[in-house]
C-alpha positions as CSV (number, residue, x, y, z in Angstrom):
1,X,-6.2,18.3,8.2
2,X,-9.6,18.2,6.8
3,X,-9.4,14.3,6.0
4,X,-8.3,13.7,9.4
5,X,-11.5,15.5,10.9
6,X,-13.7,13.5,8.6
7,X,-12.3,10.1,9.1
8,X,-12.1,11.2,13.1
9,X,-16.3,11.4,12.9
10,X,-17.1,8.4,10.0
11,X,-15.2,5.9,11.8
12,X,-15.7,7.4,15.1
13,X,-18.5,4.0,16.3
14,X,-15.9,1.6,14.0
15,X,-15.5,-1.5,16.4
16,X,-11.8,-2.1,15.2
17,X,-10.6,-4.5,17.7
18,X,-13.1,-7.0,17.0
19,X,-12.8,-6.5,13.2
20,X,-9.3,-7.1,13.5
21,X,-9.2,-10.1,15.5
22,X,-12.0,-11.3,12.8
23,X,-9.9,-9.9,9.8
24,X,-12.7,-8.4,8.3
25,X,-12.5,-6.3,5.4
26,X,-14.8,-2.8,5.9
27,X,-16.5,-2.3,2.4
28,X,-18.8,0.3,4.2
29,X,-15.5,1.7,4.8
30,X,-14.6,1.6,1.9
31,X,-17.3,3.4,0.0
32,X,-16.9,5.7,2.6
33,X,-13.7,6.4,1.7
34,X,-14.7,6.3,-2.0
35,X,-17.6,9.5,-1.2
36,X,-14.3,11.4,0.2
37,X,-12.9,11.5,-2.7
38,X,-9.7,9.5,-1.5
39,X,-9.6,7.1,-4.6
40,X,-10.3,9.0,-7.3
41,X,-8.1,12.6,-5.5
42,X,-5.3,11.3,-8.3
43,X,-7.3,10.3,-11.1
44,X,-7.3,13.2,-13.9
45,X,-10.8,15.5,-13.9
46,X,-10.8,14.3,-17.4
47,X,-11.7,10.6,-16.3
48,X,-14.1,11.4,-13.8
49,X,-11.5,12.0,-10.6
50,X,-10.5,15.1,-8.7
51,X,-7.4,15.9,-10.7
52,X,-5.4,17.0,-7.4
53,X,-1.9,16.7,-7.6
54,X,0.5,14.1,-6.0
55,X,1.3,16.4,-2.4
56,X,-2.6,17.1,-2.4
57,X,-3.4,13.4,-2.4
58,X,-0.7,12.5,-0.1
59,X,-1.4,14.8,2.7
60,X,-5.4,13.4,2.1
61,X,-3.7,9.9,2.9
62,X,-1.8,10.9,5.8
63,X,-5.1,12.8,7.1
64,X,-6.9,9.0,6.7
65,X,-4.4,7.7,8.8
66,X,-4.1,9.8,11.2
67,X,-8.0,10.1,11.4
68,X,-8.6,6.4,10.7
69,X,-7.4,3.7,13.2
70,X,-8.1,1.2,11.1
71,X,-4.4,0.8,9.7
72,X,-5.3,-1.8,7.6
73,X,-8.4,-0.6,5.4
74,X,-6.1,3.1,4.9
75,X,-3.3,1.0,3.8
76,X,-5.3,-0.9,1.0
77,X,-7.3,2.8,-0.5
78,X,-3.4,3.8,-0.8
79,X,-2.2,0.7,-2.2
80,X,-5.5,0.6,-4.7
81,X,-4.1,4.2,-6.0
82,X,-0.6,4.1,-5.9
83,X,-0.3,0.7,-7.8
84,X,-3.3,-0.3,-9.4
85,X,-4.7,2.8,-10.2
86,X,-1.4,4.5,-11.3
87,X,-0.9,1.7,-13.9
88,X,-4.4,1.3,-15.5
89,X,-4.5,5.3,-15.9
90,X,-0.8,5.4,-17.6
91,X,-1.2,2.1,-20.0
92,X,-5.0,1.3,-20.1
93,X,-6.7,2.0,-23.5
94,X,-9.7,4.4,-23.3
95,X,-12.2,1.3,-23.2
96,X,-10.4,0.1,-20.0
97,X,-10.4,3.2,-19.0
98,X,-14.0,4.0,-19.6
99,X,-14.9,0.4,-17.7
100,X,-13.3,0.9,-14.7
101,X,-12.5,4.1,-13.6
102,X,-15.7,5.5,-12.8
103,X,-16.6,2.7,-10.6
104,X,-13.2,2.7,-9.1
105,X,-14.0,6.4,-7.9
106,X,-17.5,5.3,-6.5
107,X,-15.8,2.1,-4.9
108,X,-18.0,-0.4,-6.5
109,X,-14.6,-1.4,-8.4
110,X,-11.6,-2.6,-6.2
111,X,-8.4,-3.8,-8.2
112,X,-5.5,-5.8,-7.2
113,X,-1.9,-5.8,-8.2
114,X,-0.8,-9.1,-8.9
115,X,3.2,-9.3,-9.9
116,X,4.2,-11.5,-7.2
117,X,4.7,-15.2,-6.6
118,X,5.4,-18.4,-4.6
119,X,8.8,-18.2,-6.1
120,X,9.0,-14.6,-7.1
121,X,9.4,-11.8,-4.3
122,X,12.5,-9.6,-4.3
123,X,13.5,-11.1,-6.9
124,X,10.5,-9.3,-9.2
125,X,10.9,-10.5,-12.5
126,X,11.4,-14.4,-12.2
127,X,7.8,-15.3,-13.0
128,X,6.6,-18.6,-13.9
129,X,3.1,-17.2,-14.4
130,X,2.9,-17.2,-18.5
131,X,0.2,-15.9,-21.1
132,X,0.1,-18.2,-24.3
133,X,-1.1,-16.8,-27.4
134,X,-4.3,-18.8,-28.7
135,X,-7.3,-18.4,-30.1
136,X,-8.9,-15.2,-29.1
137,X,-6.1,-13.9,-26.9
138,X,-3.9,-15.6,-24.2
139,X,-4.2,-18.6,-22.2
140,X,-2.9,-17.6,-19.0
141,X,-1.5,-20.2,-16.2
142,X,0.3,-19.5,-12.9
143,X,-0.3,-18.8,-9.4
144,X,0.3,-14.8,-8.0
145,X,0.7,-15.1,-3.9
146,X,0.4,-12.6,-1.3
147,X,-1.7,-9.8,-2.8
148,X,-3.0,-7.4,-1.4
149,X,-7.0,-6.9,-1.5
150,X,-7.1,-10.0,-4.1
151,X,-9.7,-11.6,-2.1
152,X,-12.4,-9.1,-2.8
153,X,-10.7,-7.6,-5.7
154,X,-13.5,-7.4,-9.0
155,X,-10.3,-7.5,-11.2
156,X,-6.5,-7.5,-11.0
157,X,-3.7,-6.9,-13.1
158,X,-1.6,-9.8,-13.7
159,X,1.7,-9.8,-14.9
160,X,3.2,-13.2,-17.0
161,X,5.6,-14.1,-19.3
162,X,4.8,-13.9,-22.7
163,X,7.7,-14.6,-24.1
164,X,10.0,-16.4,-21.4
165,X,13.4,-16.2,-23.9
166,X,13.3,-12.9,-23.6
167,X,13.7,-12.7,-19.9
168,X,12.1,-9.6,-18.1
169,X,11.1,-8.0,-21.2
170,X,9.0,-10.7,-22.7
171,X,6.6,-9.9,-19.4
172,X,3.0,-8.5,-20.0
173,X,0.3,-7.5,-18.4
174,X,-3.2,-8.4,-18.8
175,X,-6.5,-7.3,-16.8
176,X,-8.1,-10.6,-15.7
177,X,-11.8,-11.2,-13.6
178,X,-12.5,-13.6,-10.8
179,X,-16.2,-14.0,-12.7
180,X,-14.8,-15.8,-15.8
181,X,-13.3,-19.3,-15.8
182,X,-9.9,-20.4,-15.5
183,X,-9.3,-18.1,-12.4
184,X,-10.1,-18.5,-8.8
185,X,-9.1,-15.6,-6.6
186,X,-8.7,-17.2,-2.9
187,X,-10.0,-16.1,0.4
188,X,-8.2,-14.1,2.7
189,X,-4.6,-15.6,4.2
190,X,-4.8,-14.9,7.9
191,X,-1.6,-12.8,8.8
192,X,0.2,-10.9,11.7
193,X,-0.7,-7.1,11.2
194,X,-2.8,-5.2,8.9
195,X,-5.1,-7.8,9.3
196,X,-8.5,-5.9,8.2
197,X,-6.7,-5.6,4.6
198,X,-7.9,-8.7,2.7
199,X,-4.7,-10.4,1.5
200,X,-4.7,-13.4,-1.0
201,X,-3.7,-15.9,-4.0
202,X,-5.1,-15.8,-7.4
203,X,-4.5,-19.5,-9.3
204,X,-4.7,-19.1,-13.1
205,X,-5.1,-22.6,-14.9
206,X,-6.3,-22.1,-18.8
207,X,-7.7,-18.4,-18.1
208,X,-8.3,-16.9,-21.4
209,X,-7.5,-12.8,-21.6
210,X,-8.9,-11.4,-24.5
211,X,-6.9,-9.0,-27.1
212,X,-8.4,-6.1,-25.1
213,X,-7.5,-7.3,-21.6
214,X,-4.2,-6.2,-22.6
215,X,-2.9,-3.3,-20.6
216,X,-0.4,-2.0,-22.7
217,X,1.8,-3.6,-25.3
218,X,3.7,-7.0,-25.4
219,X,6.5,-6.8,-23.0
220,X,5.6,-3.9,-21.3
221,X,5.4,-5.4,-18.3
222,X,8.6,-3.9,-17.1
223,X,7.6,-0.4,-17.9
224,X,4.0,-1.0,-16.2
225,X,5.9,-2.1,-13.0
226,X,8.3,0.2,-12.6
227,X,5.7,3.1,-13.3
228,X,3.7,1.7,-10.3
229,X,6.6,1.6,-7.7
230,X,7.7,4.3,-8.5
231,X,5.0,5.8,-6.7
232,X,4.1,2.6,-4.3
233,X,7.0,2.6,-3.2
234,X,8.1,6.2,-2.4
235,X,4.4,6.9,-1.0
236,X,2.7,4.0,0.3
237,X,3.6,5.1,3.8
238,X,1.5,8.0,3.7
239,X,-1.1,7.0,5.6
240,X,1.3,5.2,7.8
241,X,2.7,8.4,8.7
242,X,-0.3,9.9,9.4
243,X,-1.0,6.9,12.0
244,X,2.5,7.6,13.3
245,X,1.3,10.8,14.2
246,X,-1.6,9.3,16.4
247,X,0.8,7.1,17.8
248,X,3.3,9.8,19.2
249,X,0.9,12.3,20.5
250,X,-1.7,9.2,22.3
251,X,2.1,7.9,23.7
252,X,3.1,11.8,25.0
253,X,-0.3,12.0,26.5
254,X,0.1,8.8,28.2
255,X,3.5,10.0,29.4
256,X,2.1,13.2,30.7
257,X,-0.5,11.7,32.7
258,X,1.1,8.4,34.2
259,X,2.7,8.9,37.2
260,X,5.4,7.3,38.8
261,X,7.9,8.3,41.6
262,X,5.2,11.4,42.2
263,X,5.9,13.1,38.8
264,X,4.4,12.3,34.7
265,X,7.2,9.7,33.8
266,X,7.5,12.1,30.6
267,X,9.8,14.0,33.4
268,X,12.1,11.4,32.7
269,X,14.9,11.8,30.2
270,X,14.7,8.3,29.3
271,X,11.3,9.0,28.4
272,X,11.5,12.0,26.8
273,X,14.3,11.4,24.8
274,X,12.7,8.0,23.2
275,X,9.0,10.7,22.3
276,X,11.8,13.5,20.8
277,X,13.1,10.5,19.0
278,X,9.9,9.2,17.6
279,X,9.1,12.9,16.6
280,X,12.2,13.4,15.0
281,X,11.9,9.9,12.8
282,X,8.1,11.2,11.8
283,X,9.5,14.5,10.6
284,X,12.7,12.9,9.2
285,X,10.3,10.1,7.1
286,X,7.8,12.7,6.2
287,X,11.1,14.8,4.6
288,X,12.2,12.1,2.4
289,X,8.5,11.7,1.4
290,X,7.5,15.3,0.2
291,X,11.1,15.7,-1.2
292,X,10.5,12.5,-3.3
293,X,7.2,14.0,-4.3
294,X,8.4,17.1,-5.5
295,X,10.8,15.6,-7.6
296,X,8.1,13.4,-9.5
297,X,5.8,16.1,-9.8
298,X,9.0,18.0,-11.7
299,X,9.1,14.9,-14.1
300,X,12.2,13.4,-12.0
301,X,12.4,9.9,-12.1
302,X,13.2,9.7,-8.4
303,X,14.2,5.8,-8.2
304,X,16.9,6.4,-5.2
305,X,14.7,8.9,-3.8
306,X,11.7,6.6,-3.8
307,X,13.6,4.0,-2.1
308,X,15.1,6.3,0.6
309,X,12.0,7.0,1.2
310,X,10.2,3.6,1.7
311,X,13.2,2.6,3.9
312,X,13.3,5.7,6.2
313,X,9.9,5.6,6.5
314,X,9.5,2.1,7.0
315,X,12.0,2.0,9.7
316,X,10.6,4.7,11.2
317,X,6.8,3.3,11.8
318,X,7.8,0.0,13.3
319,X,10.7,2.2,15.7
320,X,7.8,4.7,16.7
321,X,5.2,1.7,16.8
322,X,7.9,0.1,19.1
323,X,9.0,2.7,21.1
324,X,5.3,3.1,22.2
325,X,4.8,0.5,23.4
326,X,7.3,0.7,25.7
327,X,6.2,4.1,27.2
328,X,2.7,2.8,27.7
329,X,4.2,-0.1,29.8
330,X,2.0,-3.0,30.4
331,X,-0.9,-0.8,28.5
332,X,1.2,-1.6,25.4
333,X,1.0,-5.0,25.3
334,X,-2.5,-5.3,26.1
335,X,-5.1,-5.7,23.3
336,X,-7.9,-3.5,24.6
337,X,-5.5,-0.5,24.6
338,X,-4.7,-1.1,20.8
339,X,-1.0,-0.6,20.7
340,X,0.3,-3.9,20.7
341,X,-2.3,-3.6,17.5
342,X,0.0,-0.4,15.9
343,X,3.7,-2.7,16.6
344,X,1.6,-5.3,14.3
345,X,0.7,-3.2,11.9
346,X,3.9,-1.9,11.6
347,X,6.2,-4.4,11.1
348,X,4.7,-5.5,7.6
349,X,5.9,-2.3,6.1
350,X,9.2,-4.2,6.4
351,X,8.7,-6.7,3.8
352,X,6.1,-5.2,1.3
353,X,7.2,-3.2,-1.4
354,X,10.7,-4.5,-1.3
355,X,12.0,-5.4,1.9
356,X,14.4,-2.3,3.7
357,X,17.2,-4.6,2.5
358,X,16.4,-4.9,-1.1
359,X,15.6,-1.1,-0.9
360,X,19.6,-0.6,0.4
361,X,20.5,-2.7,-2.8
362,X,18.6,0.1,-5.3
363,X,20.0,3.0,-3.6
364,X,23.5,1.6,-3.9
365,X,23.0,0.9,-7.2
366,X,22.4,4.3,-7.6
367,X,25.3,5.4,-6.0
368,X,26.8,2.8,-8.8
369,X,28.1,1.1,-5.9
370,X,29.9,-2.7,-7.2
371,X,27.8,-5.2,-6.7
């Protein structure tokens, strides 16, 4: 892949363990992946971006993966674009528009997607975060937990209740900056894996959105949310995938050249049965991905697809992560040999975006399964 060669030679002198263990955030990175064209591949030529279509940008995400070792600054360019970006492009007014997607597509913009809270996970639309009409637009006041690239995010989408009688659709959305008052978005929450991603709170207490920082009507929030998971959740694992890749040919190379009993321990069938399984979970995830794909580049709305595919593919990372580990032995658990760093990495993809359990619960809805 040509990504993959690229990301091979930019981050070829990136000292990831140490940024890692620091939990620092790569903004060089960043722009770097910014030049690329990575963040602006699905933004319409029309507003500045590449205009490539959804396969296009997802095979560019699994070539940053599998070119990239950091895990955790290709997770946060796809989570920018799949979620962030995806909203403000199908419910942002041509102002908003105009503000922030040109610097989005340099990388002097980063934006965070802020629906969840203390209190409200899996179960999405239970906010306590609300926006009060007043004076010149909404007073907003709540606290959003656990988001992704908040701590050096230049503005986020928030979601509140606008209307709290009318349940889920009296929700709203509202584009809100950490340079005004009322807001503070915190520093980075130390955490298991991904841990060059910047992950963080943002506490609102009397923040005052104006009219325009609307994105989209009253009680759209619904809409707004189920437009971004719809491709968070079926493709966020792109670049995963692509580091799954790296994973399983590093672990058959390991195999092939470790000897044990005088011969590779790859000539072992309890060895090369678990690398055929890890190949055959990367193809299998990768399937459910592209399939998904197609069908929301037809217009299909793709809701049990997208699911099947976060959970198979989710699965799959942490399995293959696993399963490494074990054929690289001691190596495996050792930091300077980076795999205990890919089991780390991996296990998060079983919580965010809706947990692998609350993924099971939307596909059997869509079997209309009782619940």
């Amino acid at each position: 892949m040509e990504t993959a060669a690229w990301a091979r030679a930019e981050f070829a002198n990136d000292d990831i363990l140490s940024r890692d263990s620091a939990s620092m955030f790569s903004r060089d990175g960043w722009k770097a992946c910014a030049r690329h064209g990575l963040l602006s591949s699905s933004i319409p030529s029309e507003h500045g971006g590449l205009g490539d279509n959804l396969v296009t940008t997802l095979l560019k995400f699994e070539g940053l993966g599998l070119g990239c070792r950091d895990n955790g600054l290709a997770f946060a360019v796809a989570s920018q674009a799949l979620s962030f970006q995806e909203a403000l492009l199908a419910f942002g007014s041509a102002e908003q528009l105009d503000a922030l997607i040109p610097g989005i597509c340099s990388g002097d913009i980063i934006g965070a997607f802020a629906i969840t809270e203390p209190n409200s996970g899996s179960d999405t639309y239970s906010l306590e975060c609300t926006a009060t009409e007043t004076e010149g637009g909404y007073e907003l006041n709540g606290h959003k937990a656990h988001l992704t690239l908040a701590p050096v995010a230049d503005v986020a989408i928030i979601f509140a209740n606008t209307r709290p009688e009318a349940g889920r659709w009296g929700i709203s959305a509202f584009l809100v900056y950490p340079d005004r008052d009322g807001v503070t978005f915190t520093t980075n929450h130390e955490k298991m894996g991904l841990r060059t991603t910047p992950f963080g709170d943002i506490v609102l207490d009397g923040y005052i959105a104006a009219e325009s920082d609307r994105l989209g009507p009253i009680g759209a929030g619904v809409s707004i949310f189920a437009t971004s998971m719809k491709t968070e959740r079926g493709f966020i694992f792109a670049t995963q995938l692509g580091a799954a890749e790296r994973i399983i040919a590093e672990a058959v190379e390991r195999a092939k050249t470790r000897h044990q009993f005088e011969q590779p321990i790859a000539a072992f069938q309890a060895v090369s049965h678990r690398l055929v399984d890890m190949q055959v979970q990367l193809d299998s995830a990768r399937l459910h991905m592209y399939r998904t794909a197609a069908l929301v580049e037809a217009g299909g709305h793709a809701t049990r697809e997208s699911a099947m595919a976060k959970l198979v593919a989710s699965e799959a990372v942490a399995d293959i992560a696993l399963s490494a580990a074990r054929v690289h032995g001691a190596r495996g658990y050792v930091t300077e040999f980076e795999i205990e760093r890919e089991v780390r990495d991996a296990l998060g993809g079983l919580v965010y975006s809706g947990t692998s359990d609350i993924q099971r619960n939307v596909i059997a809805r869509m079997m209309e399964l009782p619940s």
